[in-house]
N, C-alpha and C positions, 0 to 999 in steps of 0.2 A: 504493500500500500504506500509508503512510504517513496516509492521510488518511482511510485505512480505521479504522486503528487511534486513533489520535484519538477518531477518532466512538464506536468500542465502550470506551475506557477513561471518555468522558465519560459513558457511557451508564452506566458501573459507578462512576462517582462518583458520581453522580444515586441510584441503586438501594440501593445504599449507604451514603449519607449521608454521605459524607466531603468534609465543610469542607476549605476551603484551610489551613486551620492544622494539621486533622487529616493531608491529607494530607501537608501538607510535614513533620511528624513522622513521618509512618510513609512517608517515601519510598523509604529502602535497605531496610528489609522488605518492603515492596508492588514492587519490584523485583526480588527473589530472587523473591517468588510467580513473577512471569511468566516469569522465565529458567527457573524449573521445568514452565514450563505448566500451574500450577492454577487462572490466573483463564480464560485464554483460549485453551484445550489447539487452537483451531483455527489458528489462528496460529502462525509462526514462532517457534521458543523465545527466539533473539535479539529480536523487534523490537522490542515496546513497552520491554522494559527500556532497551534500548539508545538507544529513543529518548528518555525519559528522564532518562538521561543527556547527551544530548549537544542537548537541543533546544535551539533558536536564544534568546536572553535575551528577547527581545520576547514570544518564544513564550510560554516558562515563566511569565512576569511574567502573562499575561493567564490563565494557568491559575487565580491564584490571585482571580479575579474571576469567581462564579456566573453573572454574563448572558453572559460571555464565550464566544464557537465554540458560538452559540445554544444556549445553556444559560438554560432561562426562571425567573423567579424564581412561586414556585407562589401561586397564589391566595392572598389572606392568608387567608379565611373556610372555604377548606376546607383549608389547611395546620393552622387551631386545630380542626376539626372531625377530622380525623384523628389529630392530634398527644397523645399524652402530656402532659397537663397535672396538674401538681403541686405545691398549694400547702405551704410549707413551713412554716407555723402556723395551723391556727383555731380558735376560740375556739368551742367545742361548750358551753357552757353552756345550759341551757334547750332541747336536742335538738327538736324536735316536728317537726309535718307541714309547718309553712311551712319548716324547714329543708331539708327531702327537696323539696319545689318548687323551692328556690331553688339547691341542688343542680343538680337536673334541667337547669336555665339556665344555671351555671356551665362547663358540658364540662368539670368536672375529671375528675378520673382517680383522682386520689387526694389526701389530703391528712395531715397530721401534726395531732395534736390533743393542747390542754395540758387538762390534768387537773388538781384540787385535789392539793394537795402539803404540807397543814400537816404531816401527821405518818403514820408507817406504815399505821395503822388506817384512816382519810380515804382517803391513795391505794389501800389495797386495794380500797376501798368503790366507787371510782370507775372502778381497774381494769373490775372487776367490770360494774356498772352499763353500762359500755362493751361489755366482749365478750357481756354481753346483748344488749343493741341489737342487735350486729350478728349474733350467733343468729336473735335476731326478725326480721329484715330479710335475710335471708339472700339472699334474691332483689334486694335494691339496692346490700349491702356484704358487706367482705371485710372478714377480717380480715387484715392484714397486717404481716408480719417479715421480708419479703426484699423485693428488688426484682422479683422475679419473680411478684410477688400483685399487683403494681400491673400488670403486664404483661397475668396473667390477667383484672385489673380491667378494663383497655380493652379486651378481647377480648370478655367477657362483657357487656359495656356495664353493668357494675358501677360502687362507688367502694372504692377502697381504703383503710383508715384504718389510721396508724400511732401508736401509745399513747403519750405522754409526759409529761414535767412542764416546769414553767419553774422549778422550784429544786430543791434535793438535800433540803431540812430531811426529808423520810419518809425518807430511811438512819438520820436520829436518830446511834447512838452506833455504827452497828456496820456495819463492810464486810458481813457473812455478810446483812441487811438488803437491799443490792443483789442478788444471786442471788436474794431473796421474789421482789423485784419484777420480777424478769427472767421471772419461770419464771411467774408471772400476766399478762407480754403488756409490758412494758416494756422500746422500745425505742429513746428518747431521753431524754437526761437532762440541763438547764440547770444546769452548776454551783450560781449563785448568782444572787439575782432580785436588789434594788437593793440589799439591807441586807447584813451578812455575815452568813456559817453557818457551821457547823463547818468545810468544805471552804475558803473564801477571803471574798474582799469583793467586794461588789456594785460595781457602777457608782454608788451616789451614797454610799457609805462615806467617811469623811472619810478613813480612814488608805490604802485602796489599798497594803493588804500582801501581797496575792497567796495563792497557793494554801496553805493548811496541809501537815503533814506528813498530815494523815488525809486530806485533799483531794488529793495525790499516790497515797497508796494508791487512795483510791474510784478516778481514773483509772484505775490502773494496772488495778480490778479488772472497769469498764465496757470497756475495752480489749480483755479477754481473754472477757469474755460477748458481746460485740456490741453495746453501746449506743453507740448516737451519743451524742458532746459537745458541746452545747451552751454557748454563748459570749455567747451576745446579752446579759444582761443584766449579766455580769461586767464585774469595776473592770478597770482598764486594766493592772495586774501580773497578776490572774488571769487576763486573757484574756490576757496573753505566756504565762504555767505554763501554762495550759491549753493552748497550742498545744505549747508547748518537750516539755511532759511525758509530752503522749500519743504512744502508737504508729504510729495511723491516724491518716487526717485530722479535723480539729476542727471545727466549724461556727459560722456568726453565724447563728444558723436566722432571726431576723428583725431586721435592722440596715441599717444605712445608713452611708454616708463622710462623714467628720469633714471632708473637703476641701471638702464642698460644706455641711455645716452645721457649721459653728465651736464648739466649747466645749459641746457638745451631752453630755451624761455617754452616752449608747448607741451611741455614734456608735462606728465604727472606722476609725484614723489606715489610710494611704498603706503605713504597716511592717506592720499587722499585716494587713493583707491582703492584702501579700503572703507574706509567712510563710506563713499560711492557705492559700493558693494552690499552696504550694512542698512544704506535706506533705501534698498531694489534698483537703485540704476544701473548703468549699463558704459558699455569702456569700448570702442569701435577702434581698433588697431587701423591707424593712418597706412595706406599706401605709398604713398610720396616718399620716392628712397632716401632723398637727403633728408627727411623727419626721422629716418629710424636708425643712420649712420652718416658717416663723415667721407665714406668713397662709395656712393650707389651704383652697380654693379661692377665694383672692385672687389673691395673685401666686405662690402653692405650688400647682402643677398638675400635671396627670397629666404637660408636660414639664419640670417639675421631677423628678418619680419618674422617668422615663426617663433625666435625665441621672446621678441615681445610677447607675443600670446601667450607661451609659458610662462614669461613672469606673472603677467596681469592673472592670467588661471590663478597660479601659486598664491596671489595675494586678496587677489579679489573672489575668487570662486570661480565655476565651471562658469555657473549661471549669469555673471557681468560680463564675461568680452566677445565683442561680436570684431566685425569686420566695415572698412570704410575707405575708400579709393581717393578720394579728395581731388578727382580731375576725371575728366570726358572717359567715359563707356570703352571710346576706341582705343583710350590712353594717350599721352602728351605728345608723342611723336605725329602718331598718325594724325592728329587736328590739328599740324603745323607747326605745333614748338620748334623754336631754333634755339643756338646759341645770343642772337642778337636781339631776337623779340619776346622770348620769355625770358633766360638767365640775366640778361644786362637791367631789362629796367628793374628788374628784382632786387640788383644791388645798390640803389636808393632809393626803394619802396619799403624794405625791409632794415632795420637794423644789422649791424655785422652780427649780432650776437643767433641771429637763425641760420646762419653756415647755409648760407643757399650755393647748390653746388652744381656742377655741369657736365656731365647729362645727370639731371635727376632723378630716374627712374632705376629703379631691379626690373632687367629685362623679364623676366618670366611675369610680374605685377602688370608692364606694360599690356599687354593681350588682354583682350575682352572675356579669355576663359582663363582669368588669373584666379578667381577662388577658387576652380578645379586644383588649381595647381598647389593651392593650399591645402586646401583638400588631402592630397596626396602627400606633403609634407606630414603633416597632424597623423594620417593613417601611420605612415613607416615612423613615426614617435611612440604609437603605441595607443594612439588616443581612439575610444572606443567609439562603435558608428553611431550612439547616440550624443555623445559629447563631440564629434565632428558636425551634425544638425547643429547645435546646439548654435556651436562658435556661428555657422555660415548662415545661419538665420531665424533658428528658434528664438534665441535669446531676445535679437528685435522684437520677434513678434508676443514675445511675453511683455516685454517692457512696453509697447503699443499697448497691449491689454491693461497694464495697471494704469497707463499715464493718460491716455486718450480719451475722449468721454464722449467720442460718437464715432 
């Protein structure tokens, strides 16, 4: 009997999707299920719980190992072929037909798009502009404001796009400013991009004063509409306010660990990831090579980018880091990047202290089926097929579900 059961509980972890992490979190709940008989109403009402309690340590220890009691780890190319994949920035600038090609190539699912952000009038404009598009296309995108449009997106073999900005300056002078933007498809919001704004200071701000008093309000009023908060470009007191101050969880929609690049101003320390972690938000490992090293595709490699995601795992949980491109679908070459039109004006856009470098990119991230590639990184680490979901687009779509409020 015993060996019976095994075999159908593993068969309901597999089916399921429940990680060794997830299950040993929800082990005294998923135990009351079967004393009740809701998972496995053919079964004795004692056994499985009982056996769960009382199995041998050797036993339990190899539960929490996927290959374990012939549990197979799934194909990487059709685990990314059916998987939920979710990038959590790109760069939609210049939209066209090689976009929607390189799309097609991607297997995304869905992804998060930064919009012009100078001033209210500009983001209305782009709003706009956006949920045109996806009127026009209606047959390839979705529009989307819950996690449940992304769900209907991979059903439909659509893509889901969700509308946002990388700074707050369109609120201008007025909370009531946030509600425009909300009620026209706004549903992520970057506090603050390098410089400061009315809300706090950027990441390359000299004084690193943290959030304002009207930057406390704008939270408090994203909070209660459904906006994501974004963190990625925030100084390093904004991003603590921004975590301390919101409700829900807060995001680094595209960042990277300060453990593995030193002194890096977008970087985030070892504490605030896990804060981030601790109130449900979420950590989107930056693509952009020179964000994750100092020679992109020298000695800064696609396992370079993977050991970010190790760390951020190791500090933040399975459950915080997703994934985040932070440039065009096709990648920076193919949309024209040079040395003289992206790297140069960079280096008086940027402060020296961002090491903006040339060529920017890890050739394998450049490619539209760069999270396959991840993908396949994370599998030969060892990383099981529901913690590989997890990274390349559950995690989004959970943190959509707590944050989003339509």
């Amino acid at each position: 009997m015993t060996e019976v059961i095994l075999t159908e509980f593993l068969t309901f972890r597999a089916l399921y999707n429940l990680t060794p992490i997830a299950l040993e979190k929800n082990r005294r709940n998923l135990a009351k299920l079967l004393s009740l008989g809701v998972l496995f109403p053919s079964q004795a009402a004692y056994s499985l719980s009982a056996i769960l309690e009382t199995l041998p340590s050797e036993l339990d220890a190899n539960l929490k190992n996927p290959l374990a009691l012939g549990m197979k780890q799934k194909d990487i190319d059709t685990l990314y072929k059916e998987a939920v994949v979710i990038d959590g920035l790109t760069i939609s600038r210049g939209w066209n037909e090689a976009s929607f090609k390189a799309l097609e190539k991607s297997g995304y699912t869905g992804f998060c798009t930064s919009l012009a952000s100078g001033n209210l009038e500009n983001a209305m404009e782009a709003l706009a502009d956006w949920r045109n598009r996806i009127d026009e296309n209606s047959d390839r995108l979705i529009y989307a404001t819950s996690a449940d449009d992304f769900l209907n997106a991979k059903k439909e073999n659509k893509t889901a796009i969700l509308l946002g900005f990388q700074n707050a300056t369109m609120i201008e002078k007025s909370i009531a400013n946030i509600d425009t933007l909300y009620n026209a498809g706004t549903r992520w919001i970057q506090l603050t991009y390098n410089h400061r704004n009315l809300l706090g200071d950027g990441c390359t701000e000299r004084t690193n004063a943290g959030l304002s008093d009207f930057g406390i309000e704008a939270v408090a009023r994203m909070n209660e509409l459904g906006i994501m908060i974004d963190l990625s470009h925030s100084g390093r007191r904004t991003t603590d306010d921004g975590i301390k101050f919101s409700t829900s969880g807060a995001c680094f929609n595209h960042s990277m660990c300060e453990a593995l690049y030193k002194n890096h101003p977008r970087s985030k320390t070892d504490a605030q990831i896990k804060a981030m972690a601790n109130k449900g938000g979420i950590m989107g490992i930056i693509c952009l090579g020179y964000m994750i090293g100092s020679d992109p595709g020298g000695k800064t490699t696609l396992e370079t980018y993977v050991d970010h995601i190790d760390h951020a795992v190791k500090i933040g949980g399975i459950d915080h880091v997703a994934l985040a491109s932070d440039f065009a679908i096709q990648g920076l070459e193919a949309t024209g990047a040079t040395r003289e039109n992206w790297y140069v004006p960079r280096l008086t856009r940027f402060k020296s202290s961002y090491e903006v470098r040339w060529p920017p990119w890890i050739p394998e991230l450049e490619s539209p089926e760069r999270y396959l590639s991840v993908a396949k990184v994370l599998d030969k680490r060892g990383y099981s097929s529901g913690d590989i979901e997890k990274i390349i687009g559950q995690n989004w779509l959970r943190f959509f579900r707590e944050t989003l409020k339509s």
